[in-house]
Backbone as ProteinMPNN parsed JSONL, in Angstrom:
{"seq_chain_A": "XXXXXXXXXXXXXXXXXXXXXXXXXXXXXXXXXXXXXXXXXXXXXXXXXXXXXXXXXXXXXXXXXXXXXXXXXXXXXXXXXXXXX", "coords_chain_A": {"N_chain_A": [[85.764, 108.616, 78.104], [86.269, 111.223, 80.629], [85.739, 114.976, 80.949], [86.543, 115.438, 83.279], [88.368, 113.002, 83.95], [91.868, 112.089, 83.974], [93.08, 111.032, 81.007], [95.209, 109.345, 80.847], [93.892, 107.504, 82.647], [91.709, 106.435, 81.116], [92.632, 103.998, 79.105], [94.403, 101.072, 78.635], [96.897, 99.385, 81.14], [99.089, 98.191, 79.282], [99.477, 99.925, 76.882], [99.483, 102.155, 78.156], [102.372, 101.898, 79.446], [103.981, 101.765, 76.657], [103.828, 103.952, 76.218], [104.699, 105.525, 78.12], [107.515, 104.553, 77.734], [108.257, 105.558, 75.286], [108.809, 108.342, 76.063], [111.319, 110.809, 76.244], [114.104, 110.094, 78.254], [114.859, 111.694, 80.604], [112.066, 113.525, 81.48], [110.955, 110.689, 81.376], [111.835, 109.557, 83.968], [111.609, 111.225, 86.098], [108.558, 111.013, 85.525], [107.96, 108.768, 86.344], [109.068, 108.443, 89.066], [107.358, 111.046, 89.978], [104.586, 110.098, 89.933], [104.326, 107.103, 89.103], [105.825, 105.765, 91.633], [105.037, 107.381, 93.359], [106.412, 109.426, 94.683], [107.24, 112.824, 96.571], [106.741, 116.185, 95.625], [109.917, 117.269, 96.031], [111.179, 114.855, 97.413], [111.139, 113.226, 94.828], [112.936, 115.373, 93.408], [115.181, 115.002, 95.29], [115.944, 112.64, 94.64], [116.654, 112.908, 91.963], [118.642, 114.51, 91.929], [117.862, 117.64, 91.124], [116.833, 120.488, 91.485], [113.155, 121.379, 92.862], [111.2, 122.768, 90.853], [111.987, 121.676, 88.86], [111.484, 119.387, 88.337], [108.73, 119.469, 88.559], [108.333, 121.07, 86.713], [109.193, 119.115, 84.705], [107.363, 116.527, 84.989], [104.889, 117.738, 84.085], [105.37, 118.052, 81.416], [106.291, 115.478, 80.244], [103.473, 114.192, 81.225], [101.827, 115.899, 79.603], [102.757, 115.057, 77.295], [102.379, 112.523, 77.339], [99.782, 112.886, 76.919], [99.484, 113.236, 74.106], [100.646, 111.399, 72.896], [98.871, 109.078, 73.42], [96.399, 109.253, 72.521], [97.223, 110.129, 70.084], [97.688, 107.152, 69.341], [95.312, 106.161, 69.802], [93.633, 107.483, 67.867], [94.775, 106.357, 65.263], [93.842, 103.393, 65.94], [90.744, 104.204, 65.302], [90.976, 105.106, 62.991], [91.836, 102.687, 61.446], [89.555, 100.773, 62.29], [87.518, 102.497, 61.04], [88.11, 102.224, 58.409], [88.317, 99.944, 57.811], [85.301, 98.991, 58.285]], "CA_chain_A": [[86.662, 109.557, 78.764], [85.178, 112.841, 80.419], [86.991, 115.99, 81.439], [87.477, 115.01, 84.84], [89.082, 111.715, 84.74], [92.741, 111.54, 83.696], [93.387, 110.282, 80.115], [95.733, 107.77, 80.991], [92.973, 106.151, 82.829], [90.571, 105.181, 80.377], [93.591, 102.872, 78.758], [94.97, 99.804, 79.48], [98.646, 99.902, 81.324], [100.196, 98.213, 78.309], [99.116, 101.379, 75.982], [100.474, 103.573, 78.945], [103.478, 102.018, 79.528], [104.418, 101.507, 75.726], [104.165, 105.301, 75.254], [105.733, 106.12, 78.724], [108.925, 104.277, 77.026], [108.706, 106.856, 74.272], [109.729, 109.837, 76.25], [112.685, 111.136, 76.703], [114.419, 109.757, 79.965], [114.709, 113.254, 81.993], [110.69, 113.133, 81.572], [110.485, 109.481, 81.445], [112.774, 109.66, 85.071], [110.62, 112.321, 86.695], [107.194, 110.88, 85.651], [108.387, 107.507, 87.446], [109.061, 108.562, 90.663], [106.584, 111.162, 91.137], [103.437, 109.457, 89.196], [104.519, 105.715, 89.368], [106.404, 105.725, 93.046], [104.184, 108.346, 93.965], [107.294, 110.443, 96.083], [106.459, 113.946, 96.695], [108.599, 116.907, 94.219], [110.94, 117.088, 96.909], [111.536, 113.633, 97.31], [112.072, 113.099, 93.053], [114.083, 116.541, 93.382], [116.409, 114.792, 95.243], [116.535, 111.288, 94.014], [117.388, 113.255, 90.568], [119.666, 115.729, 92.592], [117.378, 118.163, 90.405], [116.037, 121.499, 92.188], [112.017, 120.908, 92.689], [110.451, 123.245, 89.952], [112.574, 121.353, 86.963], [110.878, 118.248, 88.283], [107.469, 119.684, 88.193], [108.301, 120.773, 84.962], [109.708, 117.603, 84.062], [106.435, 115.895, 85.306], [103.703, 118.083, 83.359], [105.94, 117.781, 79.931], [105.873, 114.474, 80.556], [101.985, 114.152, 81.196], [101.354, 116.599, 78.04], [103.549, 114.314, 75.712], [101.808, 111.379, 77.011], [98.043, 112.742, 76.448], [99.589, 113.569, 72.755], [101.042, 109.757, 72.039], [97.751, 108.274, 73.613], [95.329, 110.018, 71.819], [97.577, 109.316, 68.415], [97.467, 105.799, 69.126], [93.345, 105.968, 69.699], [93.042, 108.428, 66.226], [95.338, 105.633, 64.064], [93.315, 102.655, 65.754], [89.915, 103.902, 65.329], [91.036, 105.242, 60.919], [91.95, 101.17, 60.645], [88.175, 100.547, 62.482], [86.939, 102.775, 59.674], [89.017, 101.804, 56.857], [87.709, 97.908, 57.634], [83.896, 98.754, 58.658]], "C_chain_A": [[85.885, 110.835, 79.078], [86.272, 113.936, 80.865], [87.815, 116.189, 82.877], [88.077, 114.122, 84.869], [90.752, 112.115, 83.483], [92.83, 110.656, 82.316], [93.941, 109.026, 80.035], [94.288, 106.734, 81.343], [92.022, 105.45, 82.005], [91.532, 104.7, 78.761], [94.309, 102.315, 79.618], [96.754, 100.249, 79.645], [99.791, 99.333, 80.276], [100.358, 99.27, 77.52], [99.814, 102.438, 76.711], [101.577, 103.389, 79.021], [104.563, 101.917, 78.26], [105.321, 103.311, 75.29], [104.783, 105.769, 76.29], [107.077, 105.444, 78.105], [109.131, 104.916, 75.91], [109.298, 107.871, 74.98], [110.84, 109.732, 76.67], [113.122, 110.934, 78.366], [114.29, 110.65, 80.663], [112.987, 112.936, 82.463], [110.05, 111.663, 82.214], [110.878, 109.321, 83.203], [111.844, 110.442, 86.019], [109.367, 111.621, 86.689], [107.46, 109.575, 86.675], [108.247, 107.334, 88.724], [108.247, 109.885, 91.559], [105.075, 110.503, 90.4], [103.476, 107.855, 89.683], [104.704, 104.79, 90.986], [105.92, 106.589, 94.019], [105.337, 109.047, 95.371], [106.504, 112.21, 95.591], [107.279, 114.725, 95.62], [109.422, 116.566, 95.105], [111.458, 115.886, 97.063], [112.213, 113.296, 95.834], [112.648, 114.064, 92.971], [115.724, 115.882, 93.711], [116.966, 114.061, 95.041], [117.136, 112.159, 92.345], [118.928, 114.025, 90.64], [119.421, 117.027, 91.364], [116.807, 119.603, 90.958], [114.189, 121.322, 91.662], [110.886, 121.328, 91.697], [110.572, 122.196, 88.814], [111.538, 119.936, 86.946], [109.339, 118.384, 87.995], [107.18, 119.79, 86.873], [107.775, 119.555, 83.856], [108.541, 116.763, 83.769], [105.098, 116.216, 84.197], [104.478, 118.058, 81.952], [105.621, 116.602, 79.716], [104.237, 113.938, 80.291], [101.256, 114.727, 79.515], [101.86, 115.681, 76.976], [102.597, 112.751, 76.255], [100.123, 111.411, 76.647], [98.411, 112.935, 75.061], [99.833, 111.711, 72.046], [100.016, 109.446, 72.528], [96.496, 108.415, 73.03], [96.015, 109.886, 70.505], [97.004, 108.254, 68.312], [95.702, 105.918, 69.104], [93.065, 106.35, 68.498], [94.175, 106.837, 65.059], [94.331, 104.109, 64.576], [91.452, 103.26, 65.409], [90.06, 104.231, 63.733], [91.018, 103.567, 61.177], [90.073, 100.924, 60.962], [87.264, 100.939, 61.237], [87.026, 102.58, 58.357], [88.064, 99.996, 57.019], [85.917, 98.439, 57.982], [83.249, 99.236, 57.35]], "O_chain_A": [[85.131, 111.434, 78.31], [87.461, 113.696, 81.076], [88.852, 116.67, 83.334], [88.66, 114.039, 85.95], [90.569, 112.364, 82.291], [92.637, 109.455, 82.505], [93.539, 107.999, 79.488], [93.806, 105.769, 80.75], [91.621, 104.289, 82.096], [91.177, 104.997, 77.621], [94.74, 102.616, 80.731], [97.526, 100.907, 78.948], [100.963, 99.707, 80.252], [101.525, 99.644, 77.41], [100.504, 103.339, 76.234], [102.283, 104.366, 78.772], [105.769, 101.955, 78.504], [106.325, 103.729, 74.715], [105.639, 106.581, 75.939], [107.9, 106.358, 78.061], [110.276, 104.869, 75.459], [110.348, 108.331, 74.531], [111.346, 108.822, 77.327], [112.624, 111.455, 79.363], [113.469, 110.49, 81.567], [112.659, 112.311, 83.472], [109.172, 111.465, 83.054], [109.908, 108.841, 83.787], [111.344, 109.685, 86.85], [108.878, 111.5, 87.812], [107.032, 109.633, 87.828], [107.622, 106.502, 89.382], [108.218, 110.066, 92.776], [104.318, 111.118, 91.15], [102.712, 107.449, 90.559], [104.145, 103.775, 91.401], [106.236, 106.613, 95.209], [105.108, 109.113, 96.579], [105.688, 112.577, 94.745], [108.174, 114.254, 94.918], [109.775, 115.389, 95.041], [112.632, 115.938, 96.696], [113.417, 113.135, 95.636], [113.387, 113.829, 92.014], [116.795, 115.981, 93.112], [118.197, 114.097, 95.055], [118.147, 111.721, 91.798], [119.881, 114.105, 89.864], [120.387, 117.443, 90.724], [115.708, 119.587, 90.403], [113.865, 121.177, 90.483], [109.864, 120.657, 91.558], [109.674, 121.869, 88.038], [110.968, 119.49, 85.951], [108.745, 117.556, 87.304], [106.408, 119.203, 86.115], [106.933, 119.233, 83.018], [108.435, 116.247, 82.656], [104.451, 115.344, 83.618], [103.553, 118.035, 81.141], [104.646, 116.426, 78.986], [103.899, 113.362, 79.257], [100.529, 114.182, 78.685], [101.337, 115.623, 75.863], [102.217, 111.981, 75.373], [99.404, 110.486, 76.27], [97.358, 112.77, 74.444], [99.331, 111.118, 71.091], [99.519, 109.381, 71.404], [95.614, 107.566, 73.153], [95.251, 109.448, 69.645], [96.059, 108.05, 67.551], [95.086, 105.646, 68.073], [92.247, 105.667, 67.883], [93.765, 106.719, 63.904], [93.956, 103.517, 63.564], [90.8, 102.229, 65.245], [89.238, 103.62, 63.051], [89.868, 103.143, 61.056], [89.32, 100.899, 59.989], [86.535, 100.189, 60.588], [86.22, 102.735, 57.44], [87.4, 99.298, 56.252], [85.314, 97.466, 57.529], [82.025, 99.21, 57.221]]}, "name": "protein", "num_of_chains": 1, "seq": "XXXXXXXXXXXXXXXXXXXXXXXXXXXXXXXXXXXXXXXXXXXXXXXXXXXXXXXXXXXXXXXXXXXXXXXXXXXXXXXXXXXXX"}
């Protein structure tokens, strides 16, 4: 992983989509349609019928809670790696 690429990307989409089903729907709802469905804010503003900041919001909460669960999961599998090596 380096500081330019996107966390998600260097994991596999089961790992991403395990921990996008952790967040909270508002978040989970928002990251969907503008990350997944790639619409613009405006577009997920109004599929939410949401004004376009909350969604931005919505979007980088979102993003922040998923570099926090993906980076757990990496720190609890690489302790078992060490615990067994």
């Amino acid at each position: 992983m380096t500081a330019e690429m996107p966390i998600w990307q260097s994991f596999d989409g089961q790992q991403l989509e395990r921990c996008v089903a952790l967040l909270e729907p508002s978040l989970r709802q928002a990251y969907a349609l503008r990350v997944e469905q790639r619409l613009s804010l405006a577009e997920a503003a109004r599929t939410l019928g949401v004004p376009v900041a909350t969604v931005g919001t919505r979007v980088y909460r979102a993003r922040r809670r998923l570099r926090t669960l993906l980076l757990a999961g990496e720190r609890q599998v690489q302790n078992r790696l060490d615990e067994a090596g």
